[in-house]
N, C-alpha and C positions, 0 to 999 in steps of 0.2 A: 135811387133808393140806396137805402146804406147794405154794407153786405149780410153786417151781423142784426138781428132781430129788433125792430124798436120798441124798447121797455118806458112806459112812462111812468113815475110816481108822484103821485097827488100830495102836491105842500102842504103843509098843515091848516094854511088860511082859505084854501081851495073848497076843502071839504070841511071846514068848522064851525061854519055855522053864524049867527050874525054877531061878530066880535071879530075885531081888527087891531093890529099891530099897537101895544100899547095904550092901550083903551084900558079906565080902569078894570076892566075885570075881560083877563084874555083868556081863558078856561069854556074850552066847548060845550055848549048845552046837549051833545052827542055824546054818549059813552064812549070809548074807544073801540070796543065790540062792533057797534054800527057802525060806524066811520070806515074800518077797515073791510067791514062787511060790504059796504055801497061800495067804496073803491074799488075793489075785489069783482064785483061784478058787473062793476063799468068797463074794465078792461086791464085797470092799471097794476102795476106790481110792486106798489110798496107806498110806505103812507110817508109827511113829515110831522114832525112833532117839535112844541116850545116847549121850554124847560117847566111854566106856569102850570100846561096842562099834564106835560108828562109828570109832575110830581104829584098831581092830583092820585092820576090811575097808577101809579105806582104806590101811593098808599093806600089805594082801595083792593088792588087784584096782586100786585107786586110786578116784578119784571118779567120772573118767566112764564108770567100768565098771559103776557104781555107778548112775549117772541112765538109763544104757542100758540094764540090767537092769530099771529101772524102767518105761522105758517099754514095752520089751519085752512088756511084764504091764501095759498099760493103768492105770497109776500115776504119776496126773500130781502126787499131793499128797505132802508132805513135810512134818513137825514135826519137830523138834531140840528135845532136852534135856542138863539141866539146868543152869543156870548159879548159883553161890550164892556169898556173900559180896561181891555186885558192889558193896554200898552203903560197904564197909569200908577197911581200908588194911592198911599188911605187909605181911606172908609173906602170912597167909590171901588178900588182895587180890591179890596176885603171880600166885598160883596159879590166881586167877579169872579174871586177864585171859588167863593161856593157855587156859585153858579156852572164853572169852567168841570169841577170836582165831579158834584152832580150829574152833569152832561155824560161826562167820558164817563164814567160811571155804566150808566144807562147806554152807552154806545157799545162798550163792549160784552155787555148781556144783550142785547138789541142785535149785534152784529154790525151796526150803522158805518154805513161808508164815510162816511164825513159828518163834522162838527161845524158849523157855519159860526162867523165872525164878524163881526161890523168896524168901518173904522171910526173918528170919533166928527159927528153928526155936526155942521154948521159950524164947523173950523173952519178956517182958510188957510192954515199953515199946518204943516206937521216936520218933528224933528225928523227927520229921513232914516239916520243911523239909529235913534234909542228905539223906533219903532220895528224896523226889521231886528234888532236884537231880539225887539218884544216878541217876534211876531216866530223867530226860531226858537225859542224859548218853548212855547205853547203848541209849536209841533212837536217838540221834545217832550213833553208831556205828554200831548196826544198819542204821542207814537208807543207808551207804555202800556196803552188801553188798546191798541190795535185800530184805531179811525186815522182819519184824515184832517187837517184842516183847510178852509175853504172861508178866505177873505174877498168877502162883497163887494165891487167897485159901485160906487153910491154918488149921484150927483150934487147931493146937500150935504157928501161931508168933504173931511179933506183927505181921500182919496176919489175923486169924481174921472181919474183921468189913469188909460192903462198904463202911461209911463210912471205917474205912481206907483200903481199897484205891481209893476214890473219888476220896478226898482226893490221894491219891498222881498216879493216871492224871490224873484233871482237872488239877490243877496244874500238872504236867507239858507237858498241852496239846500232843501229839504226833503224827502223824498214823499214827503207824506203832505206836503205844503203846497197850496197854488190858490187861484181865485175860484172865484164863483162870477159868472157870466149870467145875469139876466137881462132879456131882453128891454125890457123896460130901461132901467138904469143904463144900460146901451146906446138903449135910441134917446130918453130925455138927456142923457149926458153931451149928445152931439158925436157920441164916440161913429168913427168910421169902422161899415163891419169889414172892411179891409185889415183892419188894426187889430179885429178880430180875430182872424184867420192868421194872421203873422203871429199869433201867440205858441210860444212851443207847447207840444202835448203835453209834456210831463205837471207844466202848470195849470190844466183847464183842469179842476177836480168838480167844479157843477156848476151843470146849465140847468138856468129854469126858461120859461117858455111863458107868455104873454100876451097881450095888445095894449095896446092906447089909442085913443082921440087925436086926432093932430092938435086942438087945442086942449092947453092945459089949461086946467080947473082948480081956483087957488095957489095956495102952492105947492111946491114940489112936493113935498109931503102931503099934504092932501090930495093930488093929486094922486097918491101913489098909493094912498091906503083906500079910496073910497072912489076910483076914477077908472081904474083900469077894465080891461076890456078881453074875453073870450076871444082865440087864436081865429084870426080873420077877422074881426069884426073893427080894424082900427086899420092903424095907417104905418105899423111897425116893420110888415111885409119879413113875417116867421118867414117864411122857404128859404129867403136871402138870409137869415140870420142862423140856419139850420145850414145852411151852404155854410156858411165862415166856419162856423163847431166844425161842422165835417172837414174844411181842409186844416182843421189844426191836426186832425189824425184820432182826436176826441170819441171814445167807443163805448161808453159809459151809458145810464139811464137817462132822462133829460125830467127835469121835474116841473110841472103846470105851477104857476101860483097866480091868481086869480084873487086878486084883494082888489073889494068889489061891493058897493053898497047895493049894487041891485044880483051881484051873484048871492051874495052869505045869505040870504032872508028865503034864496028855492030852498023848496023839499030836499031832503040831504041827500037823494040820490039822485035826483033831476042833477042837481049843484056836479054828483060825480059826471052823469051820464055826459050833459054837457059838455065838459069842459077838456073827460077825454077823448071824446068823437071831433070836437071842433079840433083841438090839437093834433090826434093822428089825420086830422084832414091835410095837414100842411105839409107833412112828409110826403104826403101823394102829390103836390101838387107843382114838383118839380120834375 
């Protein structure tokens, strides 16, 4: 068991209800109120939230009705997503800096630990140098707001591989900058959780926690938004993957996400209760 207390927080797609990653309409049929309510008394200590839904409840209630809520419910952790095209230019760029704006924005009224990043989706090349420029750039930002950033190693894009994403954070050299480890993207990447465990502390900034099917259903991407599986129920074996986190020296929250065509559709607290009992079960089970 780890020494310091296991804190889990519930991803935004965990407890949001039936709506998935890029679907036209990704806005919870949950008020934020409920969501952080069920979380709250499932177990967990902080919720995640997309930029889609957070602008919603942020022009209904505002922000700090929002951190008030929060703490209301003993929820002192926060993640924000998703920020994509940050490394590019144009229109698609334009649209990321409001995106990027927004986010830190709401992170540093939020308190949120980290700002999550994607690289760019079903590439198979990436400039190596423009994008580690890019990528210290947008912790230099970040770091104005008081968050983190936290780049996704993703198997459908081109970053699928940690010496990527290595090469990227190291370079960069930022205190505030490192990846995001989910187990999913872990295990369909092929990545070894040895390769895991060799990653320095200073660059794990968040883990999420997972299952999968040994077989994959469509593709990777469908696979990943409508396939995934409650902690135990698959064949991804959390305890060994919560072993690697641990010898990186990693002491952080660990966040659930559960994108999931037969999670989103439970009762919104069943969806919490679930997902954080199956998860703390794998911490006991080493």
């Amino acid at each position: 068991m780890m020494s310091n207390p296991i804190e889990l927080v519930a991803a935004y797609w965990t407890i949001s209800g039936d709506v998935y990653p890029f679907a036209p309409n990704e806005i919870s049929p949950f008020p934020f109120a409920e969501r952080v309510e069920a979380a709250a008394k499932a177990g967990y200590k902080g919720v995640g939230l997309i930029h889609a839904d957070l602008q919603v409840t942020r022009e209904k209630i505002g922000l700090k009705e929002m951190r008030r809520i929060l703490d209301a419910n003993g929820m002192p952790h926060v993640e924000l997503e998703f920020i994509t095209h940050w490394f590019t230019s144009g229109a698609l760029r334009a649209a990321s800096d409001k995106v990027r704006r927004e986010l830190f924005e709401a992170a540093e009224a939020l308190g949120a630990r980290d700002v999550k990043i994607a690289p760019e989706f079903d590439a198979e090349t990436i400039d190596l140098a423009q994008v580690t420029d890019s990528f210290a750039a947008i912790c230099d930002d970040a770091a104005r707001y008081g968050t983190k950033i936290a780049l996704e190693v993703m198997p459908f894009s081109n970053v699928r591989t940690l010496e990527t994403a290595r090469a990227i954070v190291e370079g960069a050299a930022k205190a505030n900058g490192g990846l995001l480890l989910d187990i999913w993207h872990v295990g369909r990447g092929g990545i070894p959780y040895e390769a895991v465990a060799a990653v320095p502390k200073q660059y794990v900034v968040s883990v999420e926690l997972d299952d999968a099917d040994e077989r994959i259903v469509g593709t990777l991407w469908e696979d990943t938004i409508y396939e995934r599986r409650l902690c135990g129920e698959g064949v991804l074996d959390p305890p060994a993957f919560i072993d690697a986190i641990r010898k990186t020296g990693f002491e952080g929250f660990y966040s659930v996400e559960v994108i999931s065509k037969r999670h989103r559709v439970l009762p919104l607290e069943e969806a919490a209760r679930r997902s954080f009992e199956t998860t703390m079960a794998q911490f006991a089970a080493r």
